[in-house]
Backbone as CSV, one residue per row, in Angstrom:
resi,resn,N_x,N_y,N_z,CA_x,CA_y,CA_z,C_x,C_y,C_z
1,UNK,0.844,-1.167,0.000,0.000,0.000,0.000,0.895,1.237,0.000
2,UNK,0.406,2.330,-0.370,1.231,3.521,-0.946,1.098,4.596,0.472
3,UNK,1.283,4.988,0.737,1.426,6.398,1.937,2.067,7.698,1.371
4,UNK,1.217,8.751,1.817,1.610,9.709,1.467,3.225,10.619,1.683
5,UNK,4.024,10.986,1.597,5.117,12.015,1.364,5.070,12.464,2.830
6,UNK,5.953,12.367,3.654,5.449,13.327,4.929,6.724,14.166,5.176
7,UNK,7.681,15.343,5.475,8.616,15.797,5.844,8.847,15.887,7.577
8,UNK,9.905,15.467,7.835,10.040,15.930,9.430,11.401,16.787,9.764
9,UNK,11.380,17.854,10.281,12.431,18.556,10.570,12.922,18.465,12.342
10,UNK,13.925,17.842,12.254,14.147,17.680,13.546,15.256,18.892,14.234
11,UNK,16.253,18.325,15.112,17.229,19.777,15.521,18.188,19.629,14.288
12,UNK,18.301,18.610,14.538,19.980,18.605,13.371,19.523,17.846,11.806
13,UNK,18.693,17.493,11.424,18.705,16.966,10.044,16.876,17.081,10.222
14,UNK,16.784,17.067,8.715,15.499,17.232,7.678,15.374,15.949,7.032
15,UNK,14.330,15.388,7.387,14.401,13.694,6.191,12.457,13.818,5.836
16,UNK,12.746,13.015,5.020,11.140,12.311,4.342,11.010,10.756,4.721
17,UNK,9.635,10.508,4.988,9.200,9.261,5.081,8.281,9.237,4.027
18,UNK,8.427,8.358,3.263,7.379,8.338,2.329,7.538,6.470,1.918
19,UNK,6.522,6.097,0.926,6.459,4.549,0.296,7.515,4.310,-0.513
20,UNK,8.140,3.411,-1.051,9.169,2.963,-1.783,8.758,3.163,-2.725
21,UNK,9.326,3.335,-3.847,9.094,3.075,-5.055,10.168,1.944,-6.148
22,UNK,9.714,1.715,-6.772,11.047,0.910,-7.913,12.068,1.753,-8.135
23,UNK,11.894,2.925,-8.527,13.440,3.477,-8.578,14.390,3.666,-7.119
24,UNK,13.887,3.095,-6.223,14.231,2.951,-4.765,15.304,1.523,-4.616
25,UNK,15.048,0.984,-5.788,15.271,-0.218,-5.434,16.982,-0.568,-5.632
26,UNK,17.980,-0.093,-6.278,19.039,0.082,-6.010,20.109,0.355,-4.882
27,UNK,19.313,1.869,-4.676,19.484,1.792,-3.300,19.410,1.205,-1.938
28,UNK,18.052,0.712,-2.072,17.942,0.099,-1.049,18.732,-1.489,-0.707
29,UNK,19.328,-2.287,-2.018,19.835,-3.393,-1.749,21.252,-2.752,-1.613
30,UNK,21.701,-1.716,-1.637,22.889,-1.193,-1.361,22.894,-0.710,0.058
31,UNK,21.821,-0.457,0.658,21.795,0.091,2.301,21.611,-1.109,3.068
32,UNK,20.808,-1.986,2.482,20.491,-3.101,3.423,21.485,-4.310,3.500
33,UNK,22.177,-3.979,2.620,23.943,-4.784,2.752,24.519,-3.780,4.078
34,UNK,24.621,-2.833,3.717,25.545,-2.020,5.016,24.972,-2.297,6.080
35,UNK,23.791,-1.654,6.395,23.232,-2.154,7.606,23.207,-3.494,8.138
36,UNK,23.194,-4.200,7.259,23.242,-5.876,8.008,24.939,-5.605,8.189
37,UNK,25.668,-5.169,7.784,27.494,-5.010,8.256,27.706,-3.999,9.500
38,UNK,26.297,-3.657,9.834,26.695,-2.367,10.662,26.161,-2.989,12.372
39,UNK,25.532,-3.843,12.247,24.941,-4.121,13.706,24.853,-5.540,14.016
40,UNK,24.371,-5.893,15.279,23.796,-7.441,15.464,22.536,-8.084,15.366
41,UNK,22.153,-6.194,15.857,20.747,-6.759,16.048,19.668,-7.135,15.202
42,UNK,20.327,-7.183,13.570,19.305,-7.267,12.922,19.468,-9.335,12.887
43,UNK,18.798,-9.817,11.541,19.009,-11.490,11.675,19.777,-11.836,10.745
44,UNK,20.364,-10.523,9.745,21.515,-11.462,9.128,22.767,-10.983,9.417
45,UNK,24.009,-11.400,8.771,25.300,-11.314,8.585,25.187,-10.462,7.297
46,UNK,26.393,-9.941,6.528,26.292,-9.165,5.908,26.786,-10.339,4.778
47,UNK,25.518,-9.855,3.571,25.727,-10.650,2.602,24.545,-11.680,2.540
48,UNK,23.635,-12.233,3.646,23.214,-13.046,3.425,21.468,-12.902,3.251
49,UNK,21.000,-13.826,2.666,20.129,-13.612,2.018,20.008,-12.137,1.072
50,UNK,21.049,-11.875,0.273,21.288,-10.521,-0.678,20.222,-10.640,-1.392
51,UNK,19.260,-9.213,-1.599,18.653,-8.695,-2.781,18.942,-8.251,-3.571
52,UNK,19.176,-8.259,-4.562,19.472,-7.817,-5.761,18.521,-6.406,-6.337
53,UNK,18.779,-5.383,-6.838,17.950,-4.206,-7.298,16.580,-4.833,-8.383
54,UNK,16.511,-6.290,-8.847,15.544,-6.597,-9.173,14.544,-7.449,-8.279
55,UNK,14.965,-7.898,-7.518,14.120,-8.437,-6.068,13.564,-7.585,-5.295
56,UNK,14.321,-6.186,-4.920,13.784,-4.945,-4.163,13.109,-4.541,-5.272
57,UNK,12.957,-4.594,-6.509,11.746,-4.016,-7.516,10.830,-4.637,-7.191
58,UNK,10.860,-6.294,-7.138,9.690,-6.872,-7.500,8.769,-6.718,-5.850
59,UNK,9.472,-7.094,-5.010,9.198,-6.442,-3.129,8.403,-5.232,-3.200
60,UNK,9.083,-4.413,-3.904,8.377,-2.936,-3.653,7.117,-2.447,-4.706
61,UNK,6.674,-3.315,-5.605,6.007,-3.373,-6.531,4.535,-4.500,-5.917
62,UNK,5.111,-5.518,-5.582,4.448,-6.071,-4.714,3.019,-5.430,-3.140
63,UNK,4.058,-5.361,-2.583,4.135,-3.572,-1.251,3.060,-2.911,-1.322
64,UNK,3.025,-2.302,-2.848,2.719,-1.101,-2.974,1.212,-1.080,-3.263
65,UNK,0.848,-2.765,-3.838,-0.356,-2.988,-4.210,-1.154,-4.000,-3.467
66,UNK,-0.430,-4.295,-2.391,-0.837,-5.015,-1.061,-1.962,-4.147,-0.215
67,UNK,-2.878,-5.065,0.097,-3.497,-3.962,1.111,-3.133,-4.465,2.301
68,UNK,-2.061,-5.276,2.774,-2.045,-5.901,3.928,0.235,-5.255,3.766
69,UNK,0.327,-4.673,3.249,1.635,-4.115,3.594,1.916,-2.879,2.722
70,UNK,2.859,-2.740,3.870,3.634,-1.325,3.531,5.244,-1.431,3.650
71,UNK,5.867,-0.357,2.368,7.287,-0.460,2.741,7.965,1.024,2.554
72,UNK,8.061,1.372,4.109,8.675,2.646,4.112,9.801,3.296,3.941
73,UNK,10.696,4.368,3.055,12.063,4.620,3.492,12.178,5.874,3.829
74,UNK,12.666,6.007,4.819,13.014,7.713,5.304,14.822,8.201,4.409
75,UNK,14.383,9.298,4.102,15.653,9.632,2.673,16.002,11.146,3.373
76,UNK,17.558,11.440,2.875,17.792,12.543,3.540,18.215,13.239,2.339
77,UNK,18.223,14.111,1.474,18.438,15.328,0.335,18.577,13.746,-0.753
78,UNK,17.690,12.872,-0.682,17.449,12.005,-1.900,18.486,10.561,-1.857
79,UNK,19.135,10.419,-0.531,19.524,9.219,0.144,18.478,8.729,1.225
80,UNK,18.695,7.656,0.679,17.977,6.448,1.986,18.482,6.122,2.918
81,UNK,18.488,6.542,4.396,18.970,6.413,6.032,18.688,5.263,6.359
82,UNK,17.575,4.593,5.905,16.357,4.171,6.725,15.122,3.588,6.115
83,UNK,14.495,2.307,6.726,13.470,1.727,5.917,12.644,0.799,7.045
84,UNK,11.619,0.786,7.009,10.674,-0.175,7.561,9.528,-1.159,6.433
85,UNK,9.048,-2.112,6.833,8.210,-2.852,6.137,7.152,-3.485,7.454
86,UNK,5.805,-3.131,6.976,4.706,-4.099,7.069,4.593,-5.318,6.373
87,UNK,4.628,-6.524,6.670,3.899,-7.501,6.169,2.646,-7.990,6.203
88,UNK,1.506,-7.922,6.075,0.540,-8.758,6.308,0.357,-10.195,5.694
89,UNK,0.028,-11.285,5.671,-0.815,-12.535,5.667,-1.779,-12.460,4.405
90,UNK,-1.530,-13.383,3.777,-2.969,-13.328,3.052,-3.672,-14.893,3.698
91,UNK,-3.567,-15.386,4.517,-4.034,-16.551,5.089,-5.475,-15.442,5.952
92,UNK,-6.893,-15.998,5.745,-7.864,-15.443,6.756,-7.477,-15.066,8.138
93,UNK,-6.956,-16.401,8.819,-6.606,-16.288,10.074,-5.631,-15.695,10.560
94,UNK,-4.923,-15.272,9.560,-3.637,-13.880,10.476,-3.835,-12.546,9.981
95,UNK,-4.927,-12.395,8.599,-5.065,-11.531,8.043,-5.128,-10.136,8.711
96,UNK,-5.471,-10.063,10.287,-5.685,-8.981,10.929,-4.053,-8.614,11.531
97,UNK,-3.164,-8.869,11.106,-1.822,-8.933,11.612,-1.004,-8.872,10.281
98,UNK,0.278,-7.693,11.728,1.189,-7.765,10.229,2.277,-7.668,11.195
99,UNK,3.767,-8.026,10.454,4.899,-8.372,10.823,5.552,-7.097,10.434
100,UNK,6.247,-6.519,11.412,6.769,-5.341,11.560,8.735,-5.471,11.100
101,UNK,9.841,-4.781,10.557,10.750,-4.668,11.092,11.508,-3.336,10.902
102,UNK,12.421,-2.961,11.012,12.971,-1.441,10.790,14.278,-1.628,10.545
103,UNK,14.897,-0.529,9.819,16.261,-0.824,9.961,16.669,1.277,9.768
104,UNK,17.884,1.609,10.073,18.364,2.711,9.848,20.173,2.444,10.024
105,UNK,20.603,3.259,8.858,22.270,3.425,9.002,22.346,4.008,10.060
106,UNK,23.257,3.007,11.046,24.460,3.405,12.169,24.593,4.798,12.179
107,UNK,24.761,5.824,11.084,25.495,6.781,11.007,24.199,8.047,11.671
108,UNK,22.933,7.505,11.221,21.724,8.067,11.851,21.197,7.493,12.633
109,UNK,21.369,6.928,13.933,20.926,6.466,14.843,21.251,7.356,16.165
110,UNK,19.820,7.637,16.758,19.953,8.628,17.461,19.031,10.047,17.028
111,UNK,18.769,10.532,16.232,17.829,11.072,15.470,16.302,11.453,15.738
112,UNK,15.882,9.811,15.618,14.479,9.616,15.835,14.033,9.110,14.693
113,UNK,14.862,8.882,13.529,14.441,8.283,12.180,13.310,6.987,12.704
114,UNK,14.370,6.206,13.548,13.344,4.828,13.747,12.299,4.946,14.429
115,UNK,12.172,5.911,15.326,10.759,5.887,15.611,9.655,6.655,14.753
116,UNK,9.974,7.338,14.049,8.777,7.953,13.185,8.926,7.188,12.159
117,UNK,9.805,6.059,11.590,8.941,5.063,11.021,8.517,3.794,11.479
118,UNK,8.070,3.892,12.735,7.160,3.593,13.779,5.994,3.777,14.038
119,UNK,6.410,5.422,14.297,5.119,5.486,14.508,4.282,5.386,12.982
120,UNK,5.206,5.738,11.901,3.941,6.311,10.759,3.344,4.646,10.503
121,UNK,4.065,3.488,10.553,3.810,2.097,10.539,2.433,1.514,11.165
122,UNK,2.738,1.967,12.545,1.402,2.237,13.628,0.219,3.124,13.262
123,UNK,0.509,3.859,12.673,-0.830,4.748,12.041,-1.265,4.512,10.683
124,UNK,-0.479,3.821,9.711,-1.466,2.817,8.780,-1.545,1.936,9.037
125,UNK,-1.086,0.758,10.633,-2.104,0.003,10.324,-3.077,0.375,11.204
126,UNK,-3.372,1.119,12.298,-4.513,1.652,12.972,-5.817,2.127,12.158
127,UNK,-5.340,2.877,10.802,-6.048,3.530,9.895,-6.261,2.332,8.538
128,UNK,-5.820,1.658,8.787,-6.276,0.137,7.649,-6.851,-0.774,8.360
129,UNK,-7.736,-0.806,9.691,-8.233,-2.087,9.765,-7.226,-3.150,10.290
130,UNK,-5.581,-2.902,10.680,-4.808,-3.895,11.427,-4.740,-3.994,12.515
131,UNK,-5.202,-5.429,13.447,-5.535,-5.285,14.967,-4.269,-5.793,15.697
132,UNK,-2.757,-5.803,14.771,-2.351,-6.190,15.840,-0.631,-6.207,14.909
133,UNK,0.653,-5.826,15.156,1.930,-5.643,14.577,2.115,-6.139,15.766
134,UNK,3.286,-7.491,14.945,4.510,-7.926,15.429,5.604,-8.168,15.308
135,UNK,6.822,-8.123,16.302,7.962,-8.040,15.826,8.698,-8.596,16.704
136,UNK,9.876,-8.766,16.326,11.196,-9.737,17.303,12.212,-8.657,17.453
137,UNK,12.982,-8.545,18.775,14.294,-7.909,18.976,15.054,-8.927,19.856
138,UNK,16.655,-8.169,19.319,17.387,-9.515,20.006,17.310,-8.367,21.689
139,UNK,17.419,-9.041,22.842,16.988,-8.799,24.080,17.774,-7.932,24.005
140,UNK,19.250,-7.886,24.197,20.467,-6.982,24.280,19.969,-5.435,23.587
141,UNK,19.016,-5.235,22.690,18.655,-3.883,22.148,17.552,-3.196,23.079
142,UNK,18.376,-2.496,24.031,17.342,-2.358,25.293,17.257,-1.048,24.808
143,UNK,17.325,0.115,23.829,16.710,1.090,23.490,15.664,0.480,22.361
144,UNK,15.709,0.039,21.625,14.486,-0.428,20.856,13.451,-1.365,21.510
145,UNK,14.098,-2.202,22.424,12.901,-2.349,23.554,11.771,-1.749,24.036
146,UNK,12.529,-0.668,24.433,11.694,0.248,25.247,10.875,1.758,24.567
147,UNK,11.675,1.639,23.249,10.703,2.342,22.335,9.408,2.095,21.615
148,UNK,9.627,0.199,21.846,8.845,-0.290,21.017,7.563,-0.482,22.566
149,UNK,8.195,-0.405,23.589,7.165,-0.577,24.504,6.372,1.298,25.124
150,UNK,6.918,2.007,24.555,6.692,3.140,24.870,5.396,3.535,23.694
151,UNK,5.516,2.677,23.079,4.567,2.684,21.882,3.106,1.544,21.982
152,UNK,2.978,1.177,22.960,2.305,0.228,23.188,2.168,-1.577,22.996
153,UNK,3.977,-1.620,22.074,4.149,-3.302,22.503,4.185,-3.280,23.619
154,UNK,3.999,-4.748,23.999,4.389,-5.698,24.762,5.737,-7.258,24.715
155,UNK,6.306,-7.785,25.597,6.926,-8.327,25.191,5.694,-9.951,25.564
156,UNK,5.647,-10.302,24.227,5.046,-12.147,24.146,5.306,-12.917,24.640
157,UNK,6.934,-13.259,24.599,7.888,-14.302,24.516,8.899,-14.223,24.458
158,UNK,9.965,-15.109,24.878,11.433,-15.209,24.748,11.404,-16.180,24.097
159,UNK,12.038,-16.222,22.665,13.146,-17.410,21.956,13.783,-17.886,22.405
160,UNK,14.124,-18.613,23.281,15.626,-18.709,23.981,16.518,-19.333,23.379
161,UNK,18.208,-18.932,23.507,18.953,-19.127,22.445,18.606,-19.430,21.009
162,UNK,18.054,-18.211,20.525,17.807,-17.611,19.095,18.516,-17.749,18.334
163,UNK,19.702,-16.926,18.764,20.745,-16.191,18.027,22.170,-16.483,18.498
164,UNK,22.475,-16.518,17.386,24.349,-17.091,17.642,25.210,-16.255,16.875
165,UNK,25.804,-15.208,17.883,26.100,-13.477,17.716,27.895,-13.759,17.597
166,UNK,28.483,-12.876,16.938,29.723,-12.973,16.571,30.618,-13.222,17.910
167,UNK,30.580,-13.210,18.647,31.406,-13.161,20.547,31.071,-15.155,20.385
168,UNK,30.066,-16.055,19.843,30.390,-17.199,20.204,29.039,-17.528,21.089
169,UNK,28.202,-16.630,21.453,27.792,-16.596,22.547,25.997,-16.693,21.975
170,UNK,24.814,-17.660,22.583,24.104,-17.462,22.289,23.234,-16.696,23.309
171,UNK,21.900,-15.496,22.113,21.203,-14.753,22.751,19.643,-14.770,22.420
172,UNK,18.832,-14.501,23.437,17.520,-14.630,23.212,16.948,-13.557,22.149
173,UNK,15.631,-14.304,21.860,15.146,-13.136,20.741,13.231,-12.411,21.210
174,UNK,13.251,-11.436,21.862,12.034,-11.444,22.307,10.987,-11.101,21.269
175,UNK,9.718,-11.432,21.105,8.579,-11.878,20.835,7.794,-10.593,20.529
176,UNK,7.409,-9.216,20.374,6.498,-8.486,21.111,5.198,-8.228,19.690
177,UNK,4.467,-7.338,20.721,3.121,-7.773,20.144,2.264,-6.051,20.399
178,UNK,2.011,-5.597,19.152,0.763,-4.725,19.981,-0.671,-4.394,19.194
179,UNK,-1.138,-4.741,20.517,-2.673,-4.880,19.472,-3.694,-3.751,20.032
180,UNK,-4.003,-3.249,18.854,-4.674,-1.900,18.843,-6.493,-2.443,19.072
């Protein structure tokens, strides 16, 4: 599903949240390589499961004509920082649910990028008829924790030993849930 253009001016930087488009799609398999090189907390390693600029076409083409998802990127003077995706279900029984995740370059973290594509995530699906976004964080991300609970998740569940993080060491993956 498509969303409108929104601008946010914060203290130190100016960005847009708006829907992906296909000419997005270069970019974005070029950010979402870095970012998977830039952190832990997301679920891959860098490199794995790679999209290609014709897979992020066909994703965002897909997306756009979904009524059960959305795929957002927040862009700064016509670069991409930052991206979130709705998934919804086309199965009846999950159809009222959609699978949430976010990502933003390291280099903008701190900002507020990730939460206003949060919140704008939370307000189409509130405004589409979705009773309920979910999502996984690895436990150790105790600021996205608590953003995501400041927002009205909850935590579901613990995965326990989920994740098997570069230190050797395995970590849980919590569960959360919020239903409007």
């Amino acid at each position: 599903m498509i969303v409108d253009a929104k601008e946010y001016n914060g203290e130190q930087i100016c960005y847009t949240v708006r829907s992906a488009s296909e000419g997005d799609a270069r970019q974005l398999s070029q950010i979402r390589l870095q970012i998977d090189g830039e952190t832990e907390n997301l679920d891959r390693v860098r490199g794995e499961e790679y999209l290609d600029e014709a897979a992020f076409k066909q994703l965002i083409t897909d997306d756009n004509v979904a009524e059960r998802n959305v795929f957002l990127i927040a862009e700064i003077n016509g670069e991409i920082v930052g991206f979130s995706r709705c998934e919804g279900s086309l199965l009846k029984r999950y159809s009222h649910r959609v699978e949430f995740g976010i990502a933003v370059l390291k280099e903008y973290w701190g900002y507020g990028i990730g939460t206003t594509l949060l919140k704008r995530s939370i307000d189409w699906a509130d405004s589409n008829g979705i009773k309920k976004i979910m999502l996984s964080v690895l436990e150790t991300n105790e600021k996205a924790i608590k953003i995501y609970q400041q927002h009205g998740f909850e935590i579901e569940g613990t995965l326990r030993n989920d994740k098997l993080l570069s230190d050797g060491e395995f970590y849980n993956t919590l569960v959360m849930g919020r239903i409007q």
